[in-house]
MIMI-616123 format. One record per atom (N, C-alpha, C): residue number from 0; atom name; x negated, y negated, z negated. Coordinates in steps of 0.1 Angstrom, whole numbers, plus 5000, padded with zeros to 4 digits. Layout:
{num NUM; atome CA; x X; y Y; z Z}
...
REM end
This chain:
{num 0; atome N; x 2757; y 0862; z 3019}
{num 0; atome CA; x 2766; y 0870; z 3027}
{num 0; atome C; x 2779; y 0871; z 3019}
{num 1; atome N; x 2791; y 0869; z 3023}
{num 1; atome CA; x 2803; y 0867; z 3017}
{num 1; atome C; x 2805; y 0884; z 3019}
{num 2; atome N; x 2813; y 0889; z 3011}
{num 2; atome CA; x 2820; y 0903; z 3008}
{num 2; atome C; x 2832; y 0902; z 3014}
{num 3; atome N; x 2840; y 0914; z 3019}
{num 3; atome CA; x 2851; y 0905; z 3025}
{num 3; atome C; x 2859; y 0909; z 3012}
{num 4; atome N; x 2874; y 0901; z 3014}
{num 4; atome CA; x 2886; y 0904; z 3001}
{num 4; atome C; x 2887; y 0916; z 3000}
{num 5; atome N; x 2888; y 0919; z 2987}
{num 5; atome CA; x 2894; y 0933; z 2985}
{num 5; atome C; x 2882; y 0943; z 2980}
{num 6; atome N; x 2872; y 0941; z 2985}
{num 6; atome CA; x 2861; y 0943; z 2983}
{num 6; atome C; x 2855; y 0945; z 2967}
{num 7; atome N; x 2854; y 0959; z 2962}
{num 7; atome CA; x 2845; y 0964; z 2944}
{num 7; atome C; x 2832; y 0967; z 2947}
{num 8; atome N; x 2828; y 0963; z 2939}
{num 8; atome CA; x 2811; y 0970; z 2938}
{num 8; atome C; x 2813; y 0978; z 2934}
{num 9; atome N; x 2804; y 0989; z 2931}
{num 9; atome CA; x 2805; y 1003; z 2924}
{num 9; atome C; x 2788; y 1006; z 2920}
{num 10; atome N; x 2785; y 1007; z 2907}
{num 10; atome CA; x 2774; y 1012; z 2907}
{num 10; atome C; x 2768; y 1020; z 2911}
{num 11; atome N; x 2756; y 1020; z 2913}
{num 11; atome CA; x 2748; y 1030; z 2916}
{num 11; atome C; x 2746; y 1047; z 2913}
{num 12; atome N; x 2751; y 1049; z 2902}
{num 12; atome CA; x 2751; y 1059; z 2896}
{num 12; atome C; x 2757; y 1062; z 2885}
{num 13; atome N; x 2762; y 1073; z 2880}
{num 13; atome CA; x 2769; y 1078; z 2874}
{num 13; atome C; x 2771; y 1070; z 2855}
{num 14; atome N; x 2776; y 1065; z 2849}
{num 14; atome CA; x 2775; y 1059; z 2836}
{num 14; atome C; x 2768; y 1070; z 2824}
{num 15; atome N; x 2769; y 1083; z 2830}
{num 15; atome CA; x 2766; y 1095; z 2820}
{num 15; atome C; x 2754; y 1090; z 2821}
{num 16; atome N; x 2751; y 1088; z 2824}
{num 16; atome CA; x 2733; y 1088; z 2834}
{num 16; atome C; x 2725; y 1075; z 2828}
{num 17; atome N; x 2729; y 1061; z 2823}
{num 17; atome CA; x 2728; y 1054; z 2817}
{num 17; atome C; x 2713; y 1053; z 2807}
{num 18; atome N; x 2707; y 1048; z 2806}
{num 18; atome CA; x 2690; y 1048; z 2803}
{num 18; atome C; x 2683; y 1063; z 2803}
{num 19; atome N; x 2686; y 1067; z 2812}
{num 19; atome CA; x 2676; y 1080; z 2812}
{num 19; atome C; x 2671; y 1079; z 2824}
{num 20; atome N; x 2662; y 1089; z 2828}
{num 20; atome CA; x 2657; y 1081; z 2842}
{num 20; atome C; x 2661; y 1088; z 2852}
{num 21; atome N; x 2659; y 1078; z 2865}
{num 21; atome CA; x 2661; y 1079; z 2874}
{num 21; atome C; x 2650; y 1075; z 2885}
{num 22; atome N; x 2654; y 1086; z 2897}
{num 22; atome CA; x 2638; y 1086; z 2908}
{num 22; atome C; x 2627; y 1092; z 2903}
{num 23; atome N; x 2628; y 1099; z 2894}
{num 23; atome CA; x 2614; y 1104; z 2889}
{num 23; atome C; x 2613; y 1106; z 2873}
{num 24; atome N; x 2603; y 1115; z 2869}
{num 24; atome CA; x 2600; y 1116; z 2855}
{num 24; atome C; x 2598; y 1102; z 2853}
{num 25; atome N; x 2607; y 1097; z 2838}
{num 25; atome CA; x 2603; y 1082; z 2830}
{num 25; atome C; x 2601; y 1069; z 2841}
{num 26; atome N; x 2611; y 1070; z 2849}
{num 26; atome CA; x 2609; y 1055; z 2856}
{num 26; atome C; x 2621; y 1049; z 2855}
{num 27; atome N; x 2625; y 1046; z 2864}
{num 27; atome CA; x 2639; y 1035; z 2863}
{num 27; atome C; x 2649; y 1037; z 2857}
{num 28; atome N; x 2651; y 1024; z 2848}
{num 28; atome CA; x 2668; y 1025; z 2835}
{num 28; atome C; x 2661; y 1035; z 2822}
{num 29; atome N; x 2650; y 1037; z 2824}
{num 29; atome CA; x 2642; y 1047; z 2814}
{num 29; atome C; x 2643; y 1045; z 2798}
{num 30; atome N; x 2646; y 1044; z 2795}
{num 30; atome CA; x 2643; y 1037; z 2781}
{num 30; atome C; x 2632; y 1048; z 2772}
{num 31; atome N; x 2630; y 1055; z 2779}
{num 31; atome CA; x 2621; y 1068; z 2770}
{num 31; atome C; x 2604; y 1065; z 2779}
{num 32; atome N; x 2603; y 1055; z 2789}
{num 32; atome CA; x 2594; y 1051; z 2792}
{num 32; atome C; x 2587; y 1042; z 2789}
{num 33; atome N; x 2596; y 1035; z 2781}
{num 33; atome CA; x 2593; y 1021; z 2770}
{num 33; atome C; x 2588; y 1023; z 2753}
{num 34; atome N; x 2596; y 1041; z 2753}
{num 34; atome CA; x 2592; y 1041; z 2737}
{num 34; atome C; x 2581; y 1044; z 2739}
{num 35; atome N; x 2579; y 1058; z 2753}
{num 35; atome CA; x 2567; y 1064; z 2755}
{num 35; atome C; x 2553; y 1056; z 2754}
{num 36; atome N; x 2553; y 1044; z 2762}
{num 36; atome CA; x 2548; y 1031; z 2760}
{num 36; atome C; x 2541; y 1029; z 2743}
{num 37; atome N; x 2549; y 1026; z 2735}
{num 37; atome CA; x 2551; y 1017; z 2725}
{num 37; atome C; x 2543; y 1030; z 2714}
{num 38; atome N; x 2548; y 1040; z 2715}
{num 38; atome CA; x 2542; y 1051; z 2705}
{num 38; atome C; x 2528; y 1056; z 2708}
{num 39; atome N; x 2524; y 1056; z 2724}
{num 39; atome CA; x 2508; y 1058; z 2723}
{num 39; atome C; x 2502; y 1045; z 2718}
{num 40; atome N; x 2503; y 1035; z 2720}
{num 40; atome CA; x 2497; y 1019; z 2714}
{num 40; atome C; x 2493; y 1022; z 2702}
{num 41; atome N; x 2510; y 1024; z 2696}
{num 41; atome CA; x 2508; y 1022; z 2677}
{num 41; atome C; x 2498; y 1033; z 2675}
{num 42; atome N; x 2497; y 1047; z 2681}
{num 42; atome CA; x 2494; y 1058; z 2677}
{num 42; atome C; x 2475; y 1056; z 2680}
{num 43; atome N; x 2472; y 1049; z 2693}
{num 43; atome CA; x 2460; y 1043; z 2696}
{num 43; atome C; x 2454; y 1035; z 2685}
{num 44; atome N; x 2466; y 1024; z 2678}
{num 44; atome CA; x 2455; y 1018; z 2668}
{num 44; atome C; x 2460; y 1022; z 2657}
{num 45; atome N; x 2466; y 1032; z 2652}
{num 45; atome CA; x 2462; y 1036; z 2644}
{num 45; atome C; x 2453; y 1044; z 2638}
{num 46; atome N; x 2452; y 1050; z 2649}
{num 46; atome CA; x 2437; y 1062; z 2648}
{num 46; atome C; x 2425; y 1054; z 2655}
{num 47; atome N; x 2426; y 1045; z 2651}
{num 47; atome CA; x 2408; y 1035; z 2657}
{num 47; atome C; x 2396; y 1040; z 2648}
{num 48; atome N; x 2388; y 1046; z 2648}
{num 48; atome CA; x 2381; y 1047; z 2638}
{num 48; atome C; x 2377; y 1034; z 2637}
{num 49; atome N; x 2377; y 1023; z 2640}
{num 49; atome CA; x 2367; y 1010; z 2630}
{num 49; atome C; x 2380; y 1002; z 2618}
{num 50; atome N; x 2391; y 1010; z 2620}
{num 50; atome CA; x 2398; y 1007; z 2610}
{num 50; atome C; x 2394; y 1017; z 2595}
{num 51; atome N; x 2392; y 1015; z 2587}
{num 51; atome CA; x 2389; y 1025; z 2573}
{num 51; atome C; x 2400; y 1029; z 2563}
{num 52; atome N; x 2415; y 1022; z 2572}
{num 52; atome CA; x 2422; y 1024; z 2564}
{num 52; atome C; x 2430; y 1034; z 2570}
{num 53; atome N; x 2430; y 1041; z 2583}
{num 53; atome CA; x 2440; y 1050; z 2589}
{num 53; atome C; x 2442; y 1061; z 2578}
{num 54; atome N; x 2458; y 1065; z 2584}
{num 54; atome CA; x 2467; y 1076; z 2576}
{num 54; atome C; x 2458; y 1089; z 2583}
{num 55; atome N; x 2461; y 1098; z 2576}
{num 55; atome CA; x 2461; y 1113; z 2586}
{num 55; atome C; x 2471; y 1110; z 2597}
{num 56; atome N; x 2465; y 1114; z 2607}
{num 56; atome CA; x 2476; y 1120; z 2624}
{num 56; atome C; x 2485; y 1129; z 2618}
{num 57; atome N; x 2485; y 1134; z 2610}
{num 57; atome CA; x 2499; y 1143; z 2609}
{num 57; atome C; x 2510; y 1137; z 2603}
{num 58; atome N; x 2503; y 1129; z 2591}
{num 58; atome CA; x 2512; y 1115; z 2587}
{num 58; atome C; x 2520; y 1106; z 2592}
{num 59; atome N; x 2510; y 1099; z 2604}
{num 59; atome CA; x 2512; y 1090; z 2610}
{num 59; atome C; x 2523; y 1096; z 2621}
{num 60; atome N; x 2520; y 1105; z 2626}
{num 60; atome CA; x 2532; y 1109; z 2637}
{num 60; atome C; x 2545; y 1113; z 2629}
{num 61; atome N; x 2543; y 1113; z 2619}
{num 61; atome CA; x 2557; y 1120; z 2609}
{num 61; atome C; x 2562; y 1104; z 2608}
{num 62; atome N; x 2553; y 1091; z 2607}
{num 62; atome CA; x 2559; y 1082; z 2595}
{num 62; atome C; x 2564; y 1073; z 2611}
{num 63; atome N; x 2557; y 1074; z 2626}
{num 63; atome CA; x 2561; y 1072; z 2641}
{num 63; atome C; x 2577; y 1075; z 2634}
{num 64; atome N; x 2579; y 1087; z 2636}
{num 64; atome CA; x 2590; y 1092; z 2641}
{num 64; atome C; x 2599; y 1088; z 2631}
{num 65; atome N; x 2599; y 1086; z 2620}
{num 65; atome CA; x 2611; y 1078; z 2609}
{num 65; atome C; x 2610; y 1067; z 2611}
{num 66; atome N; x 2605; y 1057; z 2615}
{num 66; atome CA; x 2604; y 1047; z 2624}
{num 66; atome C; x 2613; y 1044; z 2632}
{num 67; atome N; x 2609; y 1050; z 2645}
{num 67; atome CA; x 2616; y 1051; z 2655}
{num 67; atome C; x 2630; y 1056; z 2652}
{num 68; atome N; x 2634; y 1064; z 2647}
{num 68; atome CA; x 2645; y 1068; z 2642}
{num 68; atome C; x 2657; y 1056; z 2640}
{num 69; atome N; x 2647; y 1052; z 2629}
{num 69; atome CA; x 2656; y 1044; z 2619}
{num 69; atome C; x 2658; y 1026; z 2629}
{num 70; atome N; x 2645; y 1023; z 2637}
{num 70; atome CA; x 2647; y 1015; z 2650}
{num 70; atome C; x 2657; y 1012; z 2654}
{num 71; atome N; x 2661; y 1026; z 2659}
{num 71; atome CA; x 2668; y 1031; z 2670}
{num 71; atome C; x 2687; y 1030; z 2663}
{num 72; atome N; x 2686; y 1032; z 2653}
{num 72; atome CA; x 2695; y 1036; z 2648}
{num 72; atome C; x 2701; y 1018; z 2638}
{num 73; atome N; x 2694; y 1009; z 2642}
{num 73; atome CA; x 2694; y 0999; z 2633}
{num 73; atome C; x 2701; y 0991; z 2650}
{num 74; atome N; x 2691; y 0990; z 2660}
{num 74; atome CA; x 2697; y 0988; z 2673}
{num 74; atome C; x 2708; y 0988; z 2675}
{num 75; atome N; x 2711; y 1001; z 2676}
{num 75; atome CA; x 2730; y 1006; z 2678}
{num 75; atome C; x 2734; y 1000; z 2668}
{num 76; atome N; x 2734; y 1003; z 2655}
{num 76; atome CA; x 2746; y 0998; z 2649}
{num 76; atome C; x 2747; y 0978; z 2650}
{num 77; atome N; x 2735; y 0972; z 2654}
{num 77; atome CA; x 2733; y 0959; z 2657}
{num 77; atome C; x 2745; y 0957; z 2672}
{num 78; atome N; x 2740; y 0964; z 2679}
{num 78; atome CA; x 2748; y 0962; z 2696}
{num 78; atome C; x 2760; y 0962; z 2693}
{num 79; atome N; x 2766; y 0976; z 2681}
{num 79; atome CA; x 2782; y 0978; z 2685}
{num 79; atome C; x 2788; y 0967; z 2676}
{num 80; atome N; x 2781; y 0959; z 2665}
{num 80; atome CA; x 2785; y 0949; z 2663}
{num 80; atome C; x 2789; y 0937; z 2669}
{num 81; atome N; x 2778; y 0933; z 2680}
{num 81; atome CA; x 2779; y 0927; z 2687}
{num 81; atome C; x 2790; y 0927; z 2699}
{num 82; atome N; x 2793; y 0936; z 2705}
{num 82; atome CA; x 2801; y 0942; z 2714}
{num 82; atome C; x 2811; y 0941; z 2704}
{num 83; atome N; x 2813; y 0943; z 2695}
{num 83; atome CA; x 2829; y 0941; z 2689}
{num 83; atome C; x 2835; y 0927; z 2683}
{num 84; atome N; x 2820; y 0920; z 2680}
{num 84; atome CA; x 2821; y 0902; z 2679}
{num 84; atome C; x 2828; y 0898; z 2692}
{num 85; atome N; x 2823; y 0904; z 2704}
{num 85; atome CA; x 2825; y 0894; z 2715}
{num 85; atome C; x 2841; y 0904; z 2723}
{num 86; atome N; x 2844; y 0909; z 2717}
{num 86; atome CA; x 2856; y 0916; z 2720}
{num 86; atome C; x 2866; y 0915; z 2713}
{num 87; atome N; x 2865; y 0901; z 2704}
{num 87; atome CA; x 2879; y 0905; z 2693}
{num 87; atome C; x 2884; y 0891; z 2698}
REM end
């Protein structure tokens, strides 16, 4: 289908709004549905009992969370590099 001239798209929704979710608790553009994901797994095998080597759970969700932190924080400063490579 041709658009006629003149014609902007406009997103869907607001840019404030931008990975958090939308339609529902942790669904669409979610990105906290993805960590949510990724931290019961790690958290699953880490506490396997047939492993002999697990941390304490209180550990382990402390050493999660500096993790994830520093992930997160390694990401961004990766992106705004990138966004500033392809912008100069």
């Amino acid at each position: 289908m041709d658009l006629p001239d003149g014609f902007i798209e406009l997103h869907l929704y607001d840019y404030k709004n931008v990975l958090r979710p939308r339609g529902g608790k942790l669904k669409k553009e979610s990105l906290s549905a993805y960590i949510l994901d990724r931290l019961e797994g790690l958290f699953e095998s880490w506490t396997d009992e047939r492993y002999g080597d697990n941390p304490e759970v209180t550990e382990l969700i402390a050493q999660l969370q500096t993790n994830m932190r520093e992930e997160v924080d390694e990401a961004w400063r990766e992106f705004f590099k990138r966004i500033n490579t392809k912008n100069q």
